[in-house]
C-alpha positions as CSV (number, residue, x, y, z in Angstrom):
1,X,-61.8,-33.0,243.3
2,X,-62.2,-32.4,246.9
3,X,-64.2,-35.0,249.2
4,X,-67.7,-32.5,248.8
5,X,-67.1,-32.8,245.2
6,X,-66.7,-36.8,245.1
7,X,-69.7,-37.1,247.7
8,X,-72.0,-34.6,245.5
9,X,-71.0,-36.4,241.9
10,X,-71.9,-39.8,243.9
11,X,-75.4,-38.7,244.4
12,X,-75.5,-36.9,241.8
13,X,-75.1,-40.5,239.8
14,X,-77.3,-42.4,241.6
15,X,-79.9,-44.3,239.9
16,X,-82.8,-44.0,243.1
17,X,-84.6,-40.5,242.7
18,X,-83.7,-38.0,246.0
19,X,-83.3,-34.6,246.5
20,X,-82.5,-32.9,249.5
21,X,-84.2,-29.9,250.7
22,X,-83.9,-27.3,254.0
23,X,-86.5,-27.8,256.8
24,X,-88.6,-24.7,255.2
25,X,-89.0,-27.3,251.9
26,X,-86.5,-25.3,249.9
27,X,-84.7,-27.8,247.6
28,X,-81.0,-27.3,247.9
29,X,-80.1,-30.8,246.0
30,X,-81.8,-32.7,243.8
31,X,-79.7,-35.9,241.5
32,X,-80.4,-36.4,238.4
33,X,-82.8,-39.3,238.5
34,X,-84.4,-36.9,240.6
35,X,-84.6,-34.1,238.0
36,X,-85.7,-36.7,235.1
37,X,-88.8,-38.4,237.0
38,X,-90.4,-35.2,238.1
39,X,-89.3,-32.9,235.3
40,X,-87.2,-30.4,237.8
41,X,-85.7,-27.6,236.0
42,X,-84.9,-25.1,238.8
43,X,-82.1,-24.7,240.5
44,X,-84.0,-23.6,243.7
45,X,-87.1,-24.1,244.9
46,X,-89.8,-25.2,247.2
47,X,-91.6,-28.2,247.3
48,X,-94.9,-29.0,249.9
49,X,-93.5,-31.2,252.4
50,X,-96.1,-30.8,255.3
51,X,-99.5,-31.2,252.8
52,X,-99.4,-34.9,252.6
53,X,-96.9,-36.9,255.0
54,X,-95.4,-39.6,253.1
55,X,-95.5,-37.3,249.5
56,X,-93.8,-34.8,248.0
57,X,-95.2,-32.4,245.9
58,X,-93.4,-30.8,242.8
59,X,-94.9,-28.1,240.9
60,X,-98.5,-29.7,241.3
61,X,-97.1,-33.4,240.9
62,X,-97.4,-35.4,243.8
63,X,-94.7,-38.2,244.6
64,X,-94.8,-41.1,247.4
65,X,-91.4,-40.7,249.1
66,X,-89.5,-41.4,252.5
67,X,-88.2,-38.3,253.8
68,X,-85.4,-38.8,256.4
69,X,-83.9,-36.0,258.8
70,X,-80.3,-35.5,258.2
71,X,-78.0,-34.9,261.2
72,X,-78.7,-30.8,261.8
73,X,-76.2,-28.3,263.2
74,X,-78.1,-26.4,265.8
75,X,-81.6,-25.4,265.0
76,X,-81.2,-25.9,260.7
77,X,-83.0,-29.2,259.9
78,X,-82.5,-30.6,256.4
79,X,-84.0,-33.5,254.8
80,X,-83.1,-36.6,252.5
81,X,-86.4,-37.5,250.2
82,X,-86.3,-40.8,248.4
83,X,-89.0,-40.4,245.5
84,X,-90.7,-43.3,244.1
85,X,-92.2,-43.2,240.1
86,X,-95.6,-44.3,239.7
87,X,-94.4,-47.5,238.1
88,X,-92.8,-48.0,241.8
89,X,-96.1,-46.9,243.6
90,X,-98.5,-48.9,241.9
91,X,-96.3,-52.0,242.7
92,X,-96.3,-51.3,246.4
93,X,-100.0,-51.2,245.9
94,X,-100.4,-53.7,244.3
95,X,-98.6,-55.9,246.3
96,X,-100.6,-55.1,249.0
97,X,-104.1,-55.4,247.2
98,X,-102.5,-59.1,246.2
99,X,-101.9,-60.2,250.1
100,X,-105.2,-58.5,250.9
101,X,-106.8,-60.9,248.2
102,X,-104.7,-63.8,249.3
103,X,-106.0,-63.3,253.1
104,X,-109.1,-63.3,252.1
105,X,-109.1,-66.2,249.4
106,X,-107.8,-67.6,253.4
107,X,-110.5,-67.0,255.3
108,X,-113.4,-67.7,252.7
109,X,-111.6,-71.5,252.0
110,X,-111.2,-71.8,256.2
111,X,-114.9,-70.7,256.2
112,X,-115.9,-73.4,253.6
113,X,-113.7,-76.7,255.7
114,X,-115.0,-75.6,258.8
115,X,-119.1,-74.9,258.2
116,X,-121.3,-77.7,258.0
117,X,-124.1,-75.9,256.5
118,X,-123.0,-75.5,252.7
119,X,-125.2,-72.2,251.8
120,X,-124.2,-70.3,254.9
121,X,-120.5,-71.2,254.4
122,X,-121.0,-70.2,250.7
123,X,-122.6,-66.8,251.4
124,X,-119.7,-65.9,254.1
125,X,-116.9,-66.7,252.0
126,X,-118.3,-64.7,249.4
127,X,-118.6,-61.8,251.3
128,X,-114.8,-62.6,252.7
129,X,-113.7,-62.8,249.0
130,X,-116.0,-59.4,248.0
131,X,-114.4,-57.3,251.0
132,X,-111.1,-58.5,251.0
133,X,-111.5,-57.4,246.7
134,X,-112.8,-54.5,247.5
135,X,-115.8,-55.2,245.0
136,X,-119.5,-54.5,245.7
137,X,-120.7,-57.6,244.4
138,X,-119.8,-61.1,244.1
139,X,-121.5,-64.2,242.1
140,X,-121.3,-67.5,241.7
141,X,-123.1,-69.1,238.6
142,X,-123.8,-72.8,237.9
143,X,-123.3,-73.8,234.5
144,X,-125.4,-76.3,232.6
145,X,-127.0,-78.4,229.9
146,X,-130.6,-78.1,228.6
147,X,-132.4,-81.3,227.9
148,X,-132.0,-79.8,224.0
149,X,-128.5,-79.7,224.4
150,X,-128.2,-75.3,225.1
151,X,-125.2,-74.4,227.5
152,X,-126.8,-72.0,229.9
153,X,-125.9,-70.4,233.6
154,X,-127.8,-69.5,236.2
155,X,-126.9,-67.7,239.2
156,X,-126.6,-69.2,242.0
157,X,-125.1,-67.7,244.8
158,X,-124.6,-64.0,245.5
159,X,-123.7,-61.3,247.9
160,X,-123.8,-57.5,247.9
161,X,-121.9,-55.0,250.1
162,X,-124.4,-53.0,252.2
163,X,-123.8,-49.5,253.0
């Protein structure tokens, strides 16, 4: 084998998903963890690369990616696309919806050491905890017993995202 062979069979085997492709978007290599997550059977081909920045799109499928420009000689620009599966994506989301949660779980407890005035505090860290969730409404219900001895709730607190 000669070193283009050994460097080809190497990326060839590698277990992240890439592909590279010319600067038009025609795909001139594509490994075969590649090929397996977005079903690739061509040899050639184009994918979208301009569309979306940050995705790549495969025969209507769209994939988050990071797309780095190889070295060129003279004016051909090629580039190296590192695909990510869903599974992948919706961990880097929600990763990020879990700090955004965190931050505001933050805010609502610094808002609830710091005001003296327990409704007000209440109210705003509800709204810190609803928009930092990215809900539309959040509640707080007291629980409680019935002189006959009934469990029962009743809302107490509440707050509601506005237009």
């Amino acid at each position: 084998m000669n070193p283009e062979q050994i460097y080809q069979s190497a990326l060839y085997a590698l277990p992240q998903a890439m592909c590279i492709c010319d600067g038009g978007g025609r795909v001139l290599f594509m490994n075969s963890a590649a090929r397996s997550l977005t079903g690739w059977q061509e040899e050639s081909g184009l994918v979208d690369m301009i569309k979306t920045p940050g995705r790549l799109e495969f025969g209507g499928r769209s994939y988050l990616c990071t797309l780095s420009q190889l070295q060129d000689e003279g004016d051909t620009k090629s580039f190296l696309a590192i695909l990510r599966s869903p599974d992948e994506e919706n961990a880097i989301y929600d990763r990020s919806r879990e700090a955004r949660i965190l931050a505001g779980a933050a805010l609502a407890t610094n808002q609830l050491l710091i005001t003296e005035e327990m409704d007000l505090a209440l109210n705003q860290s509800l709204e810190f905890l609803g928009c930092s969730s990215n809900v539309d409404r959040v509640y707080i219900f007291t629980n409680y017993d019935t002189d006959d001895g009934d469990h029962r709730c009743k809302l107490s607190y509440d707050w509601t995202r506005t237009a």
